[in-house]
C-alpha positions in Angstrom: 4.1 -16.5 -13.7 7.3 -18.5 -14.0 10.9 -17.6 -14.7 10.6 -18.6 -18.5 7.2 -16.0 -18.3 9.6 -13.6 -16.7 12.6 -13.9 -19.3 10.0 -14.1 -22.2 8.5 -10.3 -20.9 12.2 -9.1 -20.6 12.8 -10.2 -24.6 9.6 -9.2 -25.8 10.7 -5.4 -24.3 13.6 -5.5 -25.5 12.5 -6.8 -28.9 10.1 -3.4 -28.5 12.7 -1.3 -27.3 14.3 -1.3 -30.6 11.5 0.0 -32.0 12.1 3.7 -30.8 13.2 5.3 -27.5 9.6 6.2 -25.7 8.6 2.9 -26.6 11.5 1.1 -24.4 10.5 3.2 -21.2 7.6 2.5 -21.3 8.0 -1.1 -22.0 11.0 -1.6 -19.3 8.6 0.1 -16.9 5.7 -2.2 -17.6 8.1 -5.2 -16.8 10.0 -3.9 -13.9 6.0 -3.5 -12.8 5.2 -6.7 -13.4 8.5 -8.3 -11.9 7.8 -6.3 -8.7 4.2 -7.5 -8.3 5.4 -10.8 -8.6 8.5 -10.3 -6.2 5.8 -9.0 -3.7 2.7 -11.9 -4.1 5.8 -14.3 -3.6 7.1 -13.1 -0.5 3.7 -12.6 0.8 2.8 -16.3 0.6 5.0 -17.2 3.5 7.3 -19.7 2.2 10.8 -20.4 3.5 13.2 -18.0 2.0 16.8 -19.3 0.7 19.5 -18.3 2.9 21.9 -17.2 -0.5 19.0 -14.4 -0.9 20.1 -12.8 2.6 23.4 -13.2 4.3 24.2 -12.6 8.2 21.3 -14.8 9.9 22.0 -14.9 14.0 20.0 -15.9 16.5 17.7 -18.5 18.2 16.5 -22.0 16.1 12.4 -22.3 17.1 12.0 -25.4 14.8 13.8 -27.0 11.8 12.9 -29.9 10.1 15.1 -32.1 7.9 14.0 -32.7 4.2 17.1 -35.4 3.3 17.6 -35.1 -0.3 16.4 -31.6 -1.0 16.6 -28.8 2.1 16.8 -28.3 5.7 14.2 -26.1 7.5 14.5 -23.5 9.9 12.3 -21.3 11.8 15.1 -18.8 13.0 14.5 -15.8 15.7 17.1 -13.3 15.0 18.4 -11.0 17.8 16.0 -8.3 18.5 13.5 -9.7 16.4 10.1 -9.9 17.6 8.9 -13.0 15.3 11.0 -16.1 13.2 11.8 -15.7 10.3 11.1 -19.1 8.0 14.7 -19.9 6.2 15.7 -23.0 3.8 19.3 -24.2 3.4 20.7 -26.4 0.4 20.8 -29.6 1.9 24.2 -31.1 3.1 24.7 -34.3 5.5 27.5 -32.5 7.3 25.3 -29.4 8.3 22.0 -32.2 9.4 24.6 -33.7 11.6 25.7 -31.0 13.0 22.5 -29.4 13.5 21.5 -32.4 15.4 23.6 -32.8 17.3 23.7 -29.2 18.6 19.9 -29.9 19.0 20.6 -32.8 21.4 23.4 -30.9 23.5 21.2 -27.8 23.7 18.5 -30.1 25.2 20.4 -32.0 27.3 22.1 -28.8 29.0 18.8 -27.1 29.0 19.7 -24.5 27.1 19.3 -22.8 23.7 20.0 -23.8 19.9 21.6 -20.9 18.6 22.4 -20.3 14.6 24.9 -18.6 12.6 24.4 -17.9 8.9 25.8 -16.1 6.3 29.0 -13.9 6.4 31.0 -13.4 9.1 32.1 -9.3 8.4 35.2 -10.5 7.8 36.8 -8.9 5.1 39.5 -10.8 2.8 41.1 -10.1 -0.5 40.2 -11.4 -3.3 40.8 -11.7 -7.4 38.5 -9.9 -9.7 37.4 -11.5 -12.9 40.1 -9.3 -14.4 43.0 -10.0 -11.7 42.3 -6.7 -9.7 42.1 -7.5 -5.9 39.4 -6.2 -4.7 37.6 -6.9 -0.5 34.5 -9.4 -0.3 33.1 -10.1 2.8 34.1 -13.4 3.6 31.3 -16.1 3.3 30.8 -18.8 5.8 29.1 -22.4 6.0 26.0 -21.8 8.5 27.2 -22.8 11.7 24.6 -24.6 14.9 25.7 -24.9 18.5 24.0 -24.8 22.0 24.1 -21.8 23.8 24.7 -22.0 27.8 21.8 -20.8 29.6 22.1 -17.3 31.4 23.1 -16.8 34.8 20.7 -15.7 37.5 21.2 -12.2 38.0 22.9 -10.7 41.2 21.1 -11.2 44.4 20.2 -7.7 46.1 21.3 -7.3 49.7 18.6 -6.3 52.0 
């Protein structure tokens, strides 16, 4: 099932809903079913998810690959996660760059090739459709660097 499957379910309910009252229940119940099931299957097959679906990615870069004209892929361990998480970004040239070149210093200093996705927490004012200001969370470009490597912890004195 395909998104023009999808929208042609949601018309045909609501095509049905006008018929009478039980109908429509019954009808916007069989779709938000359907839509569901499908929401499930497609998460469970395992394919990178786009970073616009989640916001507030941190943590450790296990793999990426660089798809020039259409994505970049990461394989992303979040703090306190036990496994990565598969992620796709939009591509951009300024973000391959950057991730690259984080990759490289990372390597060279022995360390680790952190990530930073999403919002920052930030909150910042914003116009409303209708001119109201209202708080967002403030969104940010997904950000690469090397992380140090940890210290050695304090020796112990005999």
């Amino acid at each position: 099932m395909n998104v023009v499957g999808l929208a042609a379910l949601i018309i045909l309910g609501a095509l049905r809903a006008m018929a009478s009252p039980r109908l429509a229940i019954r009808s916007l119940s069989y779709i938000a079913l359907l839509f569901g099931a499908f929401t499930l299957w497609n998460s469970s097959l395992g394919l990178p998810r786009p970073v616009g679906w989640h916001s507030g990615y941190r943590g450790q870069v296990v793999a990426f690959r660089l798809n020039e004209p259409h994505a970049v892929f990461l394989w992303l361990r979040p703090k306190g996660a036990a496994g990565p998480l598969s992620l796709r970004l939009p591509w951009s040239e300024g973000k391959a760059k950057q991730l690259e070149a984080a990759a490289k210093a990372a390597k060279a200093g022995h360390g680790r090739l952190m990530a930073n996705l999403g919002a920052t927490g930030h909150k910042t004012k914003a116009k409303g459709p209708k001119g109201e200001e209202r708080s967002t969370l403030h969104r940010m470009s997904p950000v690469f660097y090397g992380a140090p490597v940890p210290g050695l912890p304090p020796k112990e004195r005999p």
